[in-house]
N, C-alpha and C positions, 0 to 999 in steps of 0.2 A: 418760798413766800417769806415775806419782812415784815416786820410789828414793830409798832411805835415804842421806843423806850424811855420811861422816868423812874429812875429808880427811889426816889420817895411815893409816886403813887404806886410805884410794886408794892413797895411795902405796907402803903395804907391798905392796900386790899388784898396784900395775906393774910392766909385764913391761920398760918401756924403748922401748917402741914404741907410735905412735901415730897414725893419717890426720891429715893436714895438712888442714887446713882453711884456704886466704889471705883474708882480707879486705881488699878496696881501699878502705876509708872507715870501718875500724871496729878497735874492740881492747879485749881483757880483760883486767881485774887482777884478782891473787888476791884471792880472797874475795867477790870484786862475783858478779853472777849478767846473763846476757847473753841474749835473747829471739833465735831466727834462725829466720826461714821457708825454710824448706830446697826448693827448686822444681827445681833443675837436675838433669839424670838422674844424674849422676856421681856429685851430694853425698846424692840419695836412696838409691842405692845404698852409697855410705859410713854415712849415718846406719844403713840396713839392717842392718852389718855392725855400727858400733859396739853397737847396741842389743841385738845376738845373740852380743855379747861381755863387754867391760869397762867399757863406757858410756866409755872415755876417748878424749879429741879433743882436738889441740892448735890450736889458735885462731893464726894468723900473721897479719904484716901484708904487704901485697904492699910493695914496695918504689916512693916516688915517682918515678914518672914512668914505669912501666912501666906500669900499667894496659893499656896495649891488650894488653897479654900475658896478661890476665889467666886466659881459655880455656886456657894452655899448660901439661903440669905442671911447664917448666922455669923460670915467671915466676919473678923475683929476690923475696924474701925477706928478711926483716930475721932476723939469726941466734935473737934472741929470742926465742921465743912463751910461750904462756901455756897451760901442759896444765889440764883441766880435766874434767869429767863432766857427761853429760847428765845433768837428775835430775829433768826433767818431759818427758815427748817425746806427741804426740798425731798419728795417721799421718791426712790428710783422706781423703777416697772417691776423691781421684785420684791419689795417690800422693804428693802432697806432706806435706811434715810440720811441724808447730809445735814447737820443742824451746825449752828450757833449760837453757843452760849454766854452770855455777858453777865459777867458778875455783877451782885449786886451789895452783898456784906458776908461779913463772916456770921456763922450760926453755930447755936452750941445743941447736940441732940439730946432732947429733954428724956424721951423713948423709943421705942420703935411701934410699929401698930401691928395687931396680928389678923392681916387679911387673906381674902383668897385671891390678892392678885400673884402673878408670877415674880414681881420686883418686890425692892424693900418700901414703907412707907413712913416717914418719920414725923415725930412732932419738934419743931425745932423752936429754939428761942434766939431773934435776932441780936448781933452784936452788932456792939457799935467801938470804934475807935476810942481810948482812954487816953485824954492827955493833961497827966500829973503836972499839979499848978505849977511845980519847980519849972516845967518844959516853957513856960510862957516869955519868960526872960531869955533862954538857949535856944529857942530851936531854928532862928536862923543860923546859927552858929554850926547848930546842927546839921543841917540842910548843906551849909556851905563845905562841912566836912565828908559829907558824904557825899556831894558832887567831886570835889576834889580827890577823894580816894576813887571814884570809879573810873575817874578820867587817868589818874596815875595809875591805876590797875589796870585798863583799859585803854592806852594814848591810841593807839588807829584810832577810836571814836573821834580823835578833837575835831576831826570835820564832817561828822554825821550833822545833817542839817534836823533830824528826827531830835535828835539826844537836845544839841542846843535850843528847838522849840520846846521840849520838855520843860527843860529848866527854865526856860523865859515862861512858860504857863505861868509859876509862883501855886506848882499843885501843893496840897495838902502837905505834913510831913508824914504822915502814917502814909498816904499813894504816893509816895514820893517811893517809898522802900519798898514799898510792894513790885509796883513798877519795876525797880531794878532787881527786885528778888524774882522776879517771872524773869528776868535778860539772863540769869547767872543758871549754871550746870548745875544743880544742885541734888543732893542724895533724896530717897524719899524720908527719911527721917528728917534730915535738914528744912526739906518741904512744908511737912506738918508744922518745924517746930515754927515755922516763920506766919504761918497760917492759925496756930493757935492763938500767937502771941496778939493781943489786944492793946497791951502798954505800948504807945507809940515809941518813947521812949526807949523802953527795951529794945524794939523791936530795930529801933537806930542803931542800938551798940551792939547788937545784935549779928548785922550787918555790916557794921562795921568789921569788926570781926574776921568776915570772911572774904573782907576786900584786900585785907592785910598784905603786902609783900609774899611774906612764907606760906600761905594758904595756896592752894591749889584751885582758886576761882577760875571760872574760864567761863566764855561767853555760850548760850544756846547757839543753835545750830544755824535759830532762824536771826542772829547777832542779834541789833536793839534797832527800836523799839518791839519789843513783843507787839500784838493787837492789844489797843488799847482806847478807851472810850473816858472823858472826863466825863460823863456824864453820871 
């Protein structure tokens, strides 16, 4: 099943709360869209519960080196996540479920709640993109440096016809990085730190960074464009 998506009326009508969902190997930026086979009892009973609510789930990353914790609800956490809404979900004959999740902003987790469901439940405070008044003058410039670095990091793209309608959009510059930070291999530390980061700005040179010649960037698996939604 599919549900209508606007991500400013998700927002209008979060309540501020949200099931934590950890991922040990994986992570969402606004606006991308994220495929999860949901199989363990706890998150089948959470997806139960999102989908007979607000369809909102906040996507976390577990924190490196803790994986073996990951069965626990007190595994560590990166403060960041990424709230987002299911807006395709499909339940199988055994209880398991195929969903899709589309970002919708970064969140910062204010606490945790202590319930008696089986998952985690969080109070979270929505982020929004910061762009330092210096950016207002640069960030074409900016924009134009980070196309040109992925494409020289990256030249097979020059004839993805994805890549060039990308940059013809005229997306944001904070979904502009995102975007190409979901295309790139990245560790999970790397992950977080891209997904913490709020300053657009940083979050450019950031990026920059690891489009460099000497950096060991390499493309996901599923190349570019990742799933992705301007909406």
């Amino acid at each position: 099943m599919s549900a209508p998506f606007d991500a400013d009326i998700c927002l209008k009508q979060f309540t501020g709360f949200a099931p934590l969902f950890p991922l040990p190997n994986g992570v969402l930026f606004p606006h991308l869209v994220l495929p999860l086979h949901i199989f363990e009892e706890r998150y089948r009973e959470m997806t139960a519960d999102i989908l007979a609510s607000d369809r909102m789930i906040a996507l976390a990353m577990l924190r490196s080196g803790h994986e073996s914790e990951y069965e626990s609800k007190s595994a560590p956490i990166y403060p960041t996540v990424c709230l987002g809404q299911i807006t395709v979900d499909e339940q199988l004959d055994d209880g398991r479920y195929n969903i899709i999740v589309r970002g919708i902003c970064r969140a910062r987790v204010i606490d945790e709640l202590d319930t008696d469901c089986s998952y985690r439940v969080a109070h979270l405070e929505p982020l929004k993109d910061v762009y330092p008044k210096e950016l207002a003058s640069c960030w074409q410039d900016c924009r134009a440096k980070l196309i040109e670095a992925f494409h020289r990091r990256f030249p097979q793209l020059d004839s993805n016809l994805d890549l060039q309608r990308a940059v013809r959009d005229e997306l944001s510059l904070g979904v502009l990085c995102d975007l190409l930070c979901s295309s790139l291999v990245l560790t999970p530390t790397e992950s977080a730190e891209a997904l913490m980061e709020t300053d657009v700005r940083r979050r450019c040179r950031w990026l920059l960074q690891r489009l460099q010649p000497k950096t060991n960037a390499a493309l996901g698996d599923s190349g570019f464009p990742p799933a992705f939604s301007v909406n």
